[in-house]
C-alpha positions in Angstrom: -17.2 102.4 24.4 -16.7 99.7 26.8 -18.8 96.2 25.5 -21.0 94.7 28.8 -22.4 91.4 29.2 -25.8 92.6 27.6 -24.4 94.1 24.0 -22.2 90.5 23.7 -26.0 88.9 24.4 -27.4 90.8 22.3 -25.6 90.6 19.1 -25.2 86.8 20.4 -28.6 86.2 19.8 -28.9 88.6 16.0 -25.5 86.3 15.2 -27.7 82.7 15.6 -30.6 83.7 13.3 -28.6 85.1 10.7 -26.3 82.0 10.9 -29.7 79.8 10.8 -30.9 81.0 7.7 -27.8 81.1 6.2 -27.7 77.5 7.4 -31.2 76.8 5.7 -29.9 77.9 1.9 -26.7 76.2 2.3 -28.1 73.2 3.3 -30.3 72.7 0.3 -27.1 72.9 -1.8 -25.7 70.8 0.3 -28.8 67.6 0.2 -28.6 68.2 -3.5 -24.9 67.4 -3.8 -25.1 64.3 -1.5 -27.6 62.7 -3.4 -26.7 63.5 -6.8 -23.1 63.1 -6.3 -22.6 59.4 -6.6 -25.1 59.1 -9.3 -23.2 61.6 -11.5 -19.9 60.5 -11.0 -20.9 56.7 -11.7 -22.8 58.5 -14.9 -19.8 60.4 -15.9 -17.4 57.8 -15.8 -19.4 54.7 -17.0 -18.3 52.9 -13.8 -19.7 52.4 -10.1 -16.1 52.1 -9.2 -15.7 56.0 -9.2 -18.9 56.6 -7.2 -17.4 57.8 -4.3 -15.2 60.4 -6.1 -17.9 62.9 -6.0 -18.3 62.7 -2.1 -14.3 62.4 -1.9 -13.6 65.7 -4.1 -16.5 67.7 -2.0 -15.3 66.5 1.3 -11.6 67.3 -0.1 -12.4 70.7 -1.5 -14.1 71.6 1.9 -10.5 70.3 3.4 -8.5 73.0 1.4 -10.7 75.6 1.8 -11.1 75.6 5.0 -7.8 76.7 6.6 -7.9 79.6 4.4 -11.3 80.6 5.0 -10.7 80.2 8.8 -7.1 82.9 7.8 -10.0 85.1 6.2 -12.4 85.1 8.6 -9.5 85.8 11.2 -8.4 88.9 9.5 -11.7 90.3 8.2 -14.0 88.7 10.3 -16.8 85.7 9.5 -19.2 88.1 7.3 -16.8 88.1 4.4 -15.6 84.3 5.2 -19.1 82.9 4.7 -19.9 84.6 1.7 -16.5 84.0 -0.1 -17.1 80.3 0.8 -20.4 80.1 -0.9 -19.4 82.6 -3.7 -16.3 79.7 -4.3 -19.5 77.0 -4.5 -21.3 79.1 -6.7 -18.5 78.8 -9.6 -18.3 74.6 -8.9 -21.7 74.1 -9.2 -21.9 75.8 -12.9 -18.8 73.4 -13.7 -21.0 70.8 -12.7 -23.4 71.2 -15.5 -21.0 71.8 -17.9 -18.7 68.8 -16.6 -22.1 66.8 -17.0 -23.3 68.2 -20.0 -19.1 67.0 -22.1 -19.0 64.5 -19.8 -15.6 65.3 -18.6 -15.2 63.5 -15.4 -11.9 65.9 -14.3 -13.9 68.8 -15.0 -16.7 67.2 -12.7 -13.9 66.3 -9.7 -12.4 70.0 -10.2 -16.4 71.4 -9.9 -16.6 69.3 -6.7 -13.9 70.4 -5.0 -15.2 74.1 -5.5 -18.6 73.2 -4.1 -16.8 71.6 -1.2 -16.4 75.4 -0.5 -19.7 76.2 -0.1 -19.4 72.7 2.4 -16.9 75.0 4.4 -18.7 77.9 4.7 -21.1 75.6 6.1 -18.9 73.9 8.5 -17.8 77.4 9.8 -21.0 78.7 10.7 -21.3 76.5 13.6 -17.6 78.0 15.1 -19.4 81.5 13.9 -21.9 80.6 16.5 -19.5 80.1 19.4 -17.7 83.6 19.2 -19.9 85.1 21.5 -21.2 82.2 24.0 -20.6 81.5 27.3 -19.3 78.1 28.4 -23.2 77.8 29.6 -24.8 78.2 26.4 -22.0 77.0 23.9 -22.9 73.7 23.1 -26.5 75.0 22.7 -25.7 78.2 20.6 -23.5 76.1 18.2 -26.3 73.0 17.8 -29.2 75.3 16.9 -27.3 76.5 14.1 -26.2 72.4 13.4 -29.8 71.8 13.5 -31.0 75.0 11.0 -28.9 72.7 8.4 -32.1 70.2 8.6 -34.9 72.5 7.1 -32.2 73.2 3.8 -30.5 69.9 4.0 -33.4 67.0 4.0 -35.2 69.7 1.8 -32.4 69.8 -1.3 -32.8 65.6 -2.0 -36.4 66.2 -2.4 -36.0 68.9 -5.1 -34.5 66.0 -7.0 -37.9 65.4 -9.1 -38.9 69.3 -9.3 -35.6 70.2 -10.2 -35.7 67.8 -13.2 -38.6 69.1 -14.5 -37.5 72.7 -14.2 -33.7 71.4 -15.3 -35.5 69.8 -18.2 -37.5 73.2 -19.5 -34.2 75.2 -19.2 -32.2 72.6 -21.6 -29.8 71.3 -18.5 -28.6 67.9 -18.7 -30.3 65.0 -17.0 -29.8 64.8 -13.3 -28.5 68.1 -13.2 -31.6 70.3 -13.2 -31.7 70.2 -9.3 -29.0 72.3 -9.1 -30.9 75.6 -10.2 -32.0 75.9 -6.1 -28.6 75.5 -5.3 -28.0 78.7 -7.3 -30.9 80.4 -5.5 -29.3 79.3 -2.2 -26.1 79.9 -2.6 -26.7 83.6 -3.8 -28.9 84.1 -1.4 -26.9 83.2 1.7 -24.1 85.3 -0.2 -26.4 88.3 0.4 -27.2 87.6 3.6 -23.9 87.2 5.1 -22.7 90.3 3.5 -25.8 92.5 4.2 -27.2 91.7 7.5 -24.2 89.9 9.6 -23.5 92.6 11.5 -21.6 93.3 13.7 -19.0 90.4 13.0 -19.4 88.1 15.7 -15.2 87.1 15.5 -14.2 90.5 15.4 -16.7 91.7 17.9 -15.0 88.5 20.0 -11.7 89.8 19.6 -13.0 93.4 20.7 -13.9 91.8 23.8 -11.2 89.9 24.6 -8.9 92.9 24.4 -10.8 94.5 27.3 -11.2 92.1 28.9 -7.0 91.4 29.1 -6.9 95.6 29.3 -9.2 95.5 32.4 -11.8 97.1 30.7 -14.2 94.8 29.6 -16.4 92.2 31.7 -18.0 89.3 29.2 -16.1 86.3 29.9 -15.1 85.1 26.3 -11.4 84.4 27.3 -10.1 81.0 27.4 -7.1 79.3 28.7 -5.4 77.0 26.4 -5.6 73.2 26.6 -4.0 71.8 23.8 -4.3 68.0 24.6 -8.2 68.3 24.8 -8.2 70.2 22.1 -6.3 67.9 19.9 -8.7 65.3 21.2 -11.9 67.1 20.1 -10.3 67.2 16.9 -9.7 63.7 16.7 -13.2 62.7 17.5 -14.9 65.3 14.9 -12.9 64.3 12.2 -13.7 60.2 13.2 -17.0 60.8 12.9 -17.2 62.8 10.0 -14.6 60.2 8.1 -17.4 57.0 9.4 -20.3 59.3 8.4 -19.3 60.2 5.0 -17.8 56.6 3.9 -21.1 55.2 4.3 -23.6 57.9 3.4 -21.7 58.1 0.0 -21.9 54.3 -0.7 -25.5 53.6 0.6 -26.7 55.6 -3.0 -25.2 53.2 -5.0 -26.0 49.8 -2.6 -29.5 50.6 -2.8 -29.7 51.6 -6.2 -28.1 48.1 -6.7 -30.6 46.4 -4.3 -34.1 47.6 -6.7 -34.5 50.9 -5.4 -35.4 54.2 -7.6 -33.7 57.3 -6.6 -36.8 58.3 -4.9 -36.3 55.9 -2.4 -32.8 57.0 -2.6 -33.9 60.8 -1.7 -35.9 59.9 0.8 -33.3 57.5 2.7 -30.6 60.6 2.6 -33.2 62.8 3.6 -33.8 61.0 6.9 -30.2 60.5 7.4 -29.6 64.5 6.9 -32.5 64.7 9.5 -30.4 62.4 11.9 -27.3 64.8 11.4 -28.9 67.5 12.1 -32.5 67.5 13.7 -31.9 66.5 16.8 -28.6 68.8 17.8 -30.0 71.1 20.7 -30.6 68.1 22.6 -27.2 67.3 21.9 -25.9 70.5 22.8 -27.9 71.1 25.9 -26.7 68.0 26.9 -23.1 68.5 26.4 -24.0 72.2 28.4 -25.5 70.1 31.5 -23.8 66.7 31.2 -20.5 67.5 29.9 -18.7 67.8 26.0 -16.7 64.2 26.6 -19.5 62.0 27.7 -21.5 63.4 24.5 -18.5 62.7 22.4 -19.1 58.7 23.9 -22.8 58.6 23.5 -22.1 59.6 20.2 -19.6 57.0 19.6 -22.2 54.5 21.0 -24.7 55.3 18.1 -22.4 55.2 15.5 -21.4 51.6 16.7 -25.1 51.1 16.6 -25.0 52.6 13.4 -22.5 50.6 11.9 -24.1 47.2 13.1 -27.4 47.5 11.5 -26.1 48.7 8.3 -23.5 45.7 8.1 -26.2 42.9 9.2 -29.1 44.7 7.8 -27.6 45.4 4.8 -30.2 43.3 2.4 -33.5 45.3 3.9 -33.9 49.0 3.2 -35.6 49.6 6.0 -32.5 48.4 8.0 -30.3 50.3 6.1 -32.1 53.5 6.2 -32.4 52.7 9.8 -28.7 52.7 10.0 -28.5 55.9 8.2 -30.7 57.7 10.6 -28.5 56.0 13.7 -25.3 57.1 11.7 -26.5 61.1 11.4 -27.1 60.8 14.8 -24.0 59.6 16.2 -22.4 62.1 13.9 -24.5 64.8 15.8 -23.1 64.1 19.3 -19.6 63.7 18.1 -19.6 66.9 16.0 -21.5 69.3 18.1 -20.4 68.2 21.2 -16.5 68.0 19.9 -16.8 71.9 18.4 -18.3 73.4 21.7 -14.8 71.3 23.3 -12.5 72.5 20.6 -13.6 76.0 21.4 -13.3 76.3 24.9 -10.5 74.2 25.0 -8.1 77.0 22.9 -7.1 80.6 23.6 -8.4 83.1 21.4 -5.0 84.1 19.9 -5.1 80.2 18.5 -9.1 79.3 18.7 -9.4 80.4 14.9 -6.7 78.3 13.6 -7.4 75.2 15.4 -11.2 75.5 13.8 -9.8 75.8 10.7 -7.1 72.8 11.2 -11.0 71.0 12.9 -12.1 71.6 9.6 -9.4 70.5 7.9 -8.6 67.6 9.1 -12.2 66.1 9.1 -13.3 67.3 5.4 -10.0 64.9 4.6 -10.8 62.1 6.7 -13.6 62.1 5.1 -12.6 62.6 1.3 -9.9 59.7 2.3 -13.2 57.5 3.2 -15.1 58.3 0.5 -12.4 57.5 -1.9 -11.4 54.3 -0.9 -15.3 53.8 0.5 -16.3 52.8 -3.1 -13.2 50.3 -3.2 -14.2 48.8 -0.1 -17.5 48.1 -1.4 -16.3 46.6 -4.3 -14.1 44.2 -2.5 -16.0 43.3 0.3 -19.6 44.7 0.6 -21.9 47.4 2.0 -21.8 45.3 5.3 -18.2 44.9 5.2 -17.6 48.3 5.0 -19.5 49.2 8.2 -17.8 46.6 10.1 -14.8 47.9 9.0 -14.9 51.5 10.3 -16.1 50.3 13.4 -12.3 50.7 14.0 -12.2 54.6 13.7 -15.3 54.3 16.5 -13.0 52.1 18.6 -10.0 54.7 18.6 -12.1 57.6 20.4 -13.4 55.6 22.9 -10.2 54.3 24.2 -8.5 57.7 23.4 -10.8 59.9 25.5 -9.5 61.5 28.2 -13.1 61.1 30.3 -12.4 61.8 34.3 -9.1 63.7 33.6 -10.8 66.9 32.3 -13.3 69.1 34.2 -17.2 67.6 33.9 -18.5 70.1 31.3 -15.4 69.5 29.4 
């Protein structure tokens, strides 16, 4: 039977709550792992100088899983992509505890890199939400699934002191207690993706897109290929992602540094998670009514805003959590607006592979940053470090192709 407008609608719209639930589990795992990270690591390896190494081995672990998962999800659609992706996350975060529990830093960096796959899964479900859109609704479709992230995502940090308490009645190891409602999350958006994600919204895609070349089909999903845009979308996801993560994974261990407690600390990454991720529909409808590049820029103008009053703010925690919220903003624009491009801007034969190579390249941007983030603050400072990024910021703007694409591009 011949697919219509209406049956891509409406498995559009059964695709974007699964994928926002499944958004709200795995971003608990994910708050917990952002906030914990640095902490552990330092813990682990009796030094601040190998802080960022938990940040860097999640954001690299997301970087090698993702190509792969995006080959899965190609071949056997997103349902069993998602799920392998959090079932991956599932076995790093029980090597956590142990890794913790020996203190084995190795262990800890291997456990890491499998919970970046969880961080993949994650990253996916946002492309997972574009299968199916129109260029009218794409950037809008992909950031309410961005912004389910928030409920999950500030929620995780905040588990911190109710995790510990339950961590602490179950025998885990100090800091680590937190991570029993990662479990729950993880197996439950495991169960959800497999059970209720149905029909595949990438294989239903590709269903469509072979009538639609036969003659046979009528919802426009079909895209020509432009591989210069696409390369720039690309570009400025994976800048953004590199800026937000060198600095999110430092400002733990600055403020720790500066007096505060780590409730201080949860609540300062909570509010920056809230930046990332609350306010994407109004990023994506604007990228739908305004255009995909010009969100790109605004976005590049918060993270210079960003940058600034973390560097010059960087005594005051107010300033810097400030800069954190400005910072998971700017990431916002960049990210969703820079997906809806990336999608739209490649065929379907290639649109799968390039999201994958999207997620690739970012998740090692960033693992890059965070590595050599904790380095950087050693040598010259939490402010220092903004100011220097302001460099990746830079590149995007004078690399955009503004005026030479079509307006909503």
């Amino acid at each position: 039977m011949t697919l219509t407008v209406t049956d891509a609608a409406r498995a559009q719209r059964r695709t974007l709550w699964v994928l926002s639930v499944g958004q709200i589990l795995g971003g608990i795992a994910f708050g917990a792992t952002v906030s914990l990270g640095a902490v552990l690591a330092s813990e682990v390896a009796g030094s601040e100088a190998f802080a960022g190494l938990a940040a860097a081995a999640v954001t690299l672990g997301t970087a090698l899983l993702a190509i792969p998962l995006a080959g899965v999800a190609r071949r056997f659609g997103r349902r069993i992509s998602l799920a392998g992706g959090m079932l991956i996350a599932l076995v790093g975060v029980a090597f956590v505890v142990v890794a913790v529990s020996i203190a084995s830093l190795p262990l800890l960096i291997v456990a890491f890199l499998l919970v970046g796959g969880g961080q993949a899964a994650n990253l996916q479900s946002r492309f997972a939400a574009a299968d199916l859109a129109t260029d009218a609704s794409r950037g809008r479709d992909l950031s309410i699934v961005v912004w389910a992230t928030t409920i999950g995502a500030v929620l995780g940090p905040n588990l911190t002191g109710p995790g510990e308490a339950l961590g602490a009645l179950v025998g885990m190891p100090p800091l680590t207690g937190p991570y029993l409602f990662t479990i729950a999350g993880q197996v439950l958006g495991v169960l959800l993706y497999l059970l209720v994600l149905r029909p595949d919204p990438l294989l239903l895609a590709q269903r469509i897109v072979a009538e639609r070349r036969s003659g046979a089909g009528t919802a426009p999903i079909a895209k020509p290929d432009r591989p210069v845009v696409a390369r720039y979308a690309i570009g400025s996801v994976a800048a953004a992602h590199g800026v937000m993560v060198s600095v999110m994974a430092m400002t733990p261990v600055h403020l720790l540094h500066h007096g505060a407690d780590l409730s201080i600390v949860g609540v300062t990454i909570s509010l920056h998670i809230a930046g990332m991720f609350a306010l994407s529909p109004v990023f994506g409808i604007l990228s739908d009514r305004v255009g995909r590049v010009p969100t790109i820029l605004l976005g590049q103008a918060l993270l210079i805003a960003a940058l600034l009053t973390a560097s010059f703010g960087q005594d005051s925690t107010t300033a810097v959590t400030l800069g954190l919220v400005l910072l998971g903003l700017g990431w916002s624009a960049s990210t969703v607006a820079g997906s809806a491009l990336l999608t739209e801007a490649s065929a379907e034969d290639r649109r799968t592979r390039r999201q994958g190579l999207s997620d690739f390249t970012m998740s090692l941007v960033g693992a890059a940053g965070a590595a050599g983030a904790g380095l950087v603050l050693a040598w010259i400072g939490y402010g220092g470090l903004a100011l220097l990024l302001m460099a990746a910021v830079v590149a995007v703007i004078v690399l955009s192709p503004f005026g030479r694409i079509p307006q909503r591009s």
